[in-house]
N, C-alpha and C positions, 0 to 999 in steps of 0.2 A: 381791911380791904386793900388787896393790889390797886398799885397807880393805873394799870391797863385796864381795869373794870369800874374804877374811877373816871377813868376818864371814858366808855363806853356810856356808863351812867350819866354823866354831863351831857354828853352829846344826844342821845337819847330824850332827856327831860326840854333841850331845847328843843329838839324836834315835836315832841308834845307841846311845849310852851306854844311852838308856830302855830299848830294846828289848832288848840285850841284858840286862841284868840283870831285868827284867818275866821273859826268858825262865828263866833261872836261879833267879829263886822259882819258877817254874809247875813246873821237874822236882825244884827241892826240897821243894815241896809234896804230889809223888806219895809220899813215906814208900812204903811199904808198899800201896799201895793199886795193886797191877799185876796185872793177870790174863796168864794163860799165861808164855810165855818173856819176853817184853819188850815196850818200849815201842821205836817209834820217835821218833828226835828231830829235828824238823825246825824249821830259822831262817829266815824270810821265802820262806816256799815251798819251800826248797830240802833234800833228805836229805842229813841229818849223818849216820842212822846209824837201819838198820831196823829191827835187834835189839838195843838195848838191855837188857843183866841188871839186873834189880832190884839186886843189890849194886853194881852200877857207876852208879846215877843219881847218885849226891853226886856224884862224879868231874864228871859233865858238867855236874853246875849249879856247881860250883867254876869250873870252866873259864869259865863265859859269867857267873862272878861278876868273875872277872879279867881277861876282855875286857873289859867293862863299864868296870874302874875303870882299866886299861890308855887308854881311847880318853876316859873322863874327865878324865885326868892332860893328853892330847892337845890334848882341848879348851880346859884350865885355862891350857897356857902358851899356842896359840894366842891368848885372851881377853886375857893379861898384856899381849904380843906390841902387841896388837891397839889396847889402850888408851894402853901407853907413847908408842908412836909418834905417839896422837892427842893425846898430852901436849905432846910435844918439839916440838908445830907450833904454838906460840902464836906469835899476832903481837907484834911486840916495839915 
């Protein structure tokens, strides 16, 4: 893989990293505070899920907690990846 789509992909997986966990404070911060049957839980437009129970929101902000540091970890070795390679090319 080229260093430029390397590093497109870093940037990229952080910008998911954000969003995902942004999303996982937003339904662990509904606590208690749900009117009727549930919440729906949608990620960039799209339905995760329309009836969420009040007991089951930690379940799903855990989840896009460890997506989160899942696609973190991603990005971390990509960036290792990313830089050793641009180590090992010095002119000699």
């Amino acid at each position: 893989m080229k260093p430029k789509s390397r590093w497109l992909v870093f940037i990229s997986m952080i910008i998911f990293t954000i969003l995902l966990i942004s999303e996982g404070l937003q339904l662990w911060s509904y606590g208690s505070d749900v009117d009727g049957s549930g919440i729906g839980v949608y990620f960039l437009g799209l339905e995760i899920n329309d009836r969420v129970l009040e007991a089951n929101i930690p379940t799903y902000a855990m989840g896009f907690f460890i997506a989160g540091l899942c696609t973190l970890l991603i990005s971390i070795i990509n960036l290792t990846r990313l830089l050793s390679k641009s180590t090992s090319r010095t002119a000699v």
